[in-house]
C-alpha positions in Angstrom: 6.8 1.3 -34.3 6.4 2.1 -37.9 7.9 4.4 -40.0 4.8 6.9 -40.8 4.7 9.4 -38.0 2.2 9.1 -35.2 1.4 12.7 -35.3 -0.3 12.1 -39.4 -3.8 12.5 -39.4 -5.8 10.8 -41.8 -7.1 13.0 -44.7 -10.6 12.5 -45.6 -10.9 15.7 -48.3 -11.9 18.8 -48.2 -9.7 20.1 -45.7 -10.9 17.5 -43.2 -8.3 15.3 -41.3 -9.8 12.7 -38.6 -6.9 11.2 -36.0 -6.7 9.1 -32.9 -4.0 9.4 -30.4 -1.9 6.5 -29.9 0.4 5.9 -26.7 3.3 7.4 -28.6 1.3 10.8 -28.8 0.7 10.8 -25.5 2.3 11.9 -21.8 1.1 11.4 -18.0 0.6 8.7 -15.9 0.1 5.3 -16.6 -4.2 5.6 -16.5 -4.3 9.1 -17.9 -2.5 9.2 -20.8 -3.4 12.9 -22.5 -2.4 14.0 -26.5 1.0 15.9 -25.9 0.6 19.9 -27.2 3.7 19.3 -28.9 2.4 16.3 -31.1 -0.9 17.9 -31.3 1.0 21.4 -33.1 3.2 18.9 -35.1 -0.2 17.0 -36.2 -1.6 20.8 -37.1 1.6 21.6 -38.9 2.1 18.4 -41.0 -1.8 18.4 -42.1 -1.3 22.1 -42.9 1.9 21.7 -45.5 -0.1 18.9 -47.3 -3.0 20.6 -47.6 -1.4 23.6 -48.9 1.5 22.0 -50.5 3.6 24.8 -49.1 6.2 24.7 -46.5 5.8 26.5 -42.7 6.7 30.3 -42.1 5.4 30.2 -38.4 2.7 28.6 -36.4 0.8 29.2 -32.9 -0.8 26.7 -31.3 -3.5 27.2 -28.3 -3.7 25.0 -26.2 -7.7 25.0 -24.8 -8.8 21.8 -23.6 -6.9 18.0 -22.8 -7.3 14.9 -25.5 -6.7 11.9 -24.2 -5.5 8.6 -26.0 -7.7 6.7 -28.1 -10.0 9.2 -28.2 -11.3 10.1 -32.1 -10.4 13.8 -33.0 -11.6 15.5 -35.9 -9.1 17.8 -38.0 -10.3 21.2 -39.9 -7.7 23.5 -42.0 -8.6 26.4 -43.8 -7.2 29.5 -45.6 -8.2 32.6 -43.7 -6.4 35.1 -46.0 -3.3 35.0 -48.5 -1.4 36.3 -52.0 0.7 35.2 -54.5 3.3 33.8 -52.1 1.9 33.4 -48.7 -1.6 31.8 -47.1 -2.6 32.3 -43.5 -4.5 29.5 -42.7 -6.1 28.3 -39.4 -6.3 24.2 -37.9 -8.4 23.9 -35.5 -8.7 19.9 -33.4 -12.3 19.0 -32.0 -13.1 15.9 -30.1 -17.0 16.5 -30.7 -18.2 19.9 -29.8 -14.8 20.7 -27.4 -12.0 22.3 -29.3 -9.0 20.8 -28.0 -6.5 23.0 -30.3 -6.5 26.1 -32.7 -3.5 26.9 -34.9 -3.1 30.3 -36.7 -0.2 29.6 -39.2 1.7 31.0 -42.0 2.9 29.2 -45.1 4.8 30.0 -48.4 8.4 31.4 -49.6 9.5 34.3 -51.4 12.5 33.9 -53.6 15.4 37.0 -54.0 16.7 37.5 -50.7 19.9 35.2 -49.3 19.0 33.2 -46.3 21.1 34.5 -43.3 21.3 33.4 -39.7 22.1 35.5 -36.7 21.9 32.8 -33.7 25.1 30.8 -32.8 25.0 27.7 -31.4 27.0 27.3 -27.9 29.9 25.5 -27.8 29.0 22.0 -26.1 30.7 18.4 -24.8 29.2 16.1 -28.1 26.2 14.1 -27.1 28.4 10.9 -26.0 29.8 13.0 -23.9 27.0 14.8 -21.7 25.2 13.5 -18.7 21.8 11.6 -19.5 18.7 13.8 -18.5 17.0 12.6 -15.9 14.2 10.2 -16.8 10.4 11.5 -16.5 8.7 10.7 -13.4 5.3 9.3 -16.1 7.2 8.0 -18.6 6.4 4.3 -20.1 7.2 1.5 -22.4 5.1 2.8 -24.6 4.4 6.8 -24.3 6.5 9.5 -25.7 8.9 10.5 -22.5 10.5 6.7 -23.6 11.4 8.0 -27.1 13.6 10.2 -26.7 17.0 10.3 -25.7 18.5 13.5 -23.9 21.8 14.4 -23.0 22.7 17.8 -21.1 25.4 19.6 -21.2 24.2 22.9 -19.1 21.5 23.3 -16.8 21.2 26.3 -14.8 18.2 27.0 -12.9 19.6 29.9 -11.3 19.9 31.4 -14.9 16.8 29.9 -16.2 18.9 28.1 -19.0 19.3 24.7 -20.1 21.4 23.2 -23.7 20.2 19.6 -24.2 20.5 16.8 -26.8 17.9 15.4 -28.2 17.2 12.3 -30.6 14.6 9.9 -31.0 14.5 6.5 -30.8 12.5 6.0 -33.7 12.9 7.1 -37.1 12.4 10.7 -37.8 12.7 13.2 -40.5 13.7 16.7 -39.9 10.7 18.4 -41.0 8.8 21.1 -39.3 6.2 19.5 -38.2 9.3 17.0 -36.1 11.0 20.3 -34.9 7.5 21.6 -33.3 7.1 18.9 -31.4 11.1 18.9 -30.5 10.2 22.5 -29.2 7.5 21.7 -26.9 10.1 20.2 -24.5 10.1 23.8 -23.6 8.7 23.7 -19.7 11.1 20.4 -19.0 13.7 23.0 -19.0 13.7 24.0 -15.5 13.3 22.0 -12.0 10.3 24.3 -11.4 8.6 24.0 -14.8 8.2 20.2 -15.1 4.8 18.8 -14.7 3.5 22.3 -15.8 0.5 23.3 -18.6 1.6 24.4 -21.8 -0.7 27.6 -22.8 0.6 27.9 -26.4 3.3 27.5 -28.5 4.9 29.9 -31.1 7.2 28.3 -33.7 8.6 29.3 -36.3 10.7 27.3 -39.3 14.1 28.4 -40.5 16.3 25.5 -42.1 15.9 21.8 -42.7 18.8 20.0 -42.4 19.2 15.9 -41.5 21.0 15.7 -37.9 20.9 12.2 -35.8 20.9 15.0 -32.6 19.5 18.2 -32.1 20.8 21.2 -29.8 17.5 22.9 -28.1 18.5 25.8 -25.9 15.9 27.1 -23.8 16.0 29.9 -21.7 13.2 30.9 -19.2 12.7 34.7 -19.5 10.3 35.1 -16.3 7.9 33.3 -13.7 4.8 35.9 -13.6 1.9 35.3 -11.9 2.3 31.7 -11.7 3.5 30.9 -15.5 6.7 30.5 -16.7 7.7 32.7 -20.4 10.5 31.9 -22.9 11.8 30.7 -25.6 14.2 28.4 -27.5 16.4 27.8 -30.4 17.1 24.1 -32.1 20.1 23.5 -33.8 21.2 20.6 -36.2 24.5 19.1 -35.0 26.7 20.8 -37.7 25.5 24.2 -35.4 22.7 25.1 -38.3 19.8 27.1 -36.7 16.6 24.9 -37.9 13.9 27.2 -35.7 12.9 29.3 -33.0 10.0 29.0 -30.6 8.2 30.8 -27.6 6.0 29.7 -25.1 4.1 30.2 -22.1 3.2 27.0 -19.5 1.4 27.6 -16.4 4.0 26.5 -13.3 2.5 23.2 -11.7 1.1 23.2 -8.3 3.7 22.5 -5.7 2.8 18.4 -4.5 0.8 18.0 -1.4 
């Protein structure tokens, strides 16, 4: 794999990106390989900061419709409304007339006020330490379930909680476009959440610090009517809070 990041979407000007998925973007089985919602938000994101040359506040992503690999995707971005320190922009992903993705997102910084954080990481075994999580049932050579190593240290269903490791396999900066798609691990929390449909995805950017591993701990608020709420906080290895995220993912159907 190279080192530019198989989420970048090649700019073609004017606020127009074009991108095809390659296996690394992608999840599922082995002859349905679909764009992953967490590489899609982190293509929205990354296109975003370079084409406002301002770093992430926050970002939703809604999910509407599956890409698939190899398929050619076109890229908008475009400021909806903004000052002297912020722009709200919007990113919206079309594979010809279909939407696949729209992204509402804030961008800018404010200088004057201290940066504080209020969210503690738990204490935790080190990675090296903690059981391996089990491998994906679709994962392959080449798509992104075989990129990843995780390690957990707690996993509680009963509590709707999990703390897991996380690193890639593959060079990676910590950026926010990285942490986004780090925080659509979201509905592998849970025994009863895997295989299910990301809705959206709210994230939101705090620090950026270098880490080899990451701390993501996710906890499930509900399951109502069939979907599964929460939300999740990464952590650099030092215990640094890097971002927050919410999301809702519809619960799969139960296998025949």
């Amino acid at each position: 794999m190279t080192n530019t990041p198989f989420w970048l979407a090649d700019n073609v000007g004017d606020g127009q990106f074009t991108y095809v998925p390659p296996p690394a973007a992608c999840v599922g089985a082995a002859d349905h390989q679909s764009y992953m919602g967490g590489v899609a938000m982190a293509t929205h994101i990354e296109a975003l900061e370079r084409h406002f040359e301002r770093p992430l506040y926050w970002a939703t992503t809604h999910f509407l419709n599956h890409g698939l690999l190899g398929e050619d995707m076109e890229l908008r971005v475009e400021a909806i409304s903004g000052g002297r320190s912020v722009v709200q922009a919007m990113a919206e992903m079309r594979r010809g007339d279909t939407v696949l993705h729209r992204t509402i997102a804030a961008l800018g910084a404010r200088d004057g006020e201290p940066d504080r954080a209020f969210v503690s990481m738990p204490d935790a075994p080190p990675p090296q330490k903690c059981p391996t999580k089990q491998d994906d049932a679709m994962a392959t050579k080449e798509n992104l379930m075989n990129l990843f190593e995780r390690r957990v240290p707690l996993e509680d269903s009963d509590a709707g909680l999990e703390h897991m490791w996380i690193r890639p396999l593959f060079e990676a900066k910590i950026d926010a476009a990285y942490l986004a798609l780090i925080s659509d691990f979201f509905l592998g929390a849970h025994v009863r959440t895997r295989r299910g449909t990301s809705l959206d995805n709210t994230f939101r950017l705090i620090n950026l610090v270098e880490s080899e591993w990451l701390m993501m701990v996710t906890q499930i608020s509900s399951f109502t009517r069939g979907a599964a709420h929460g939300n999740a906080h990464i952590f650099a290895e030092d215990g640094t809070l890097l971002a927050t995220s919410s999301q809702t993912g519809l619960l799969p159907r139960p296998l025949e």
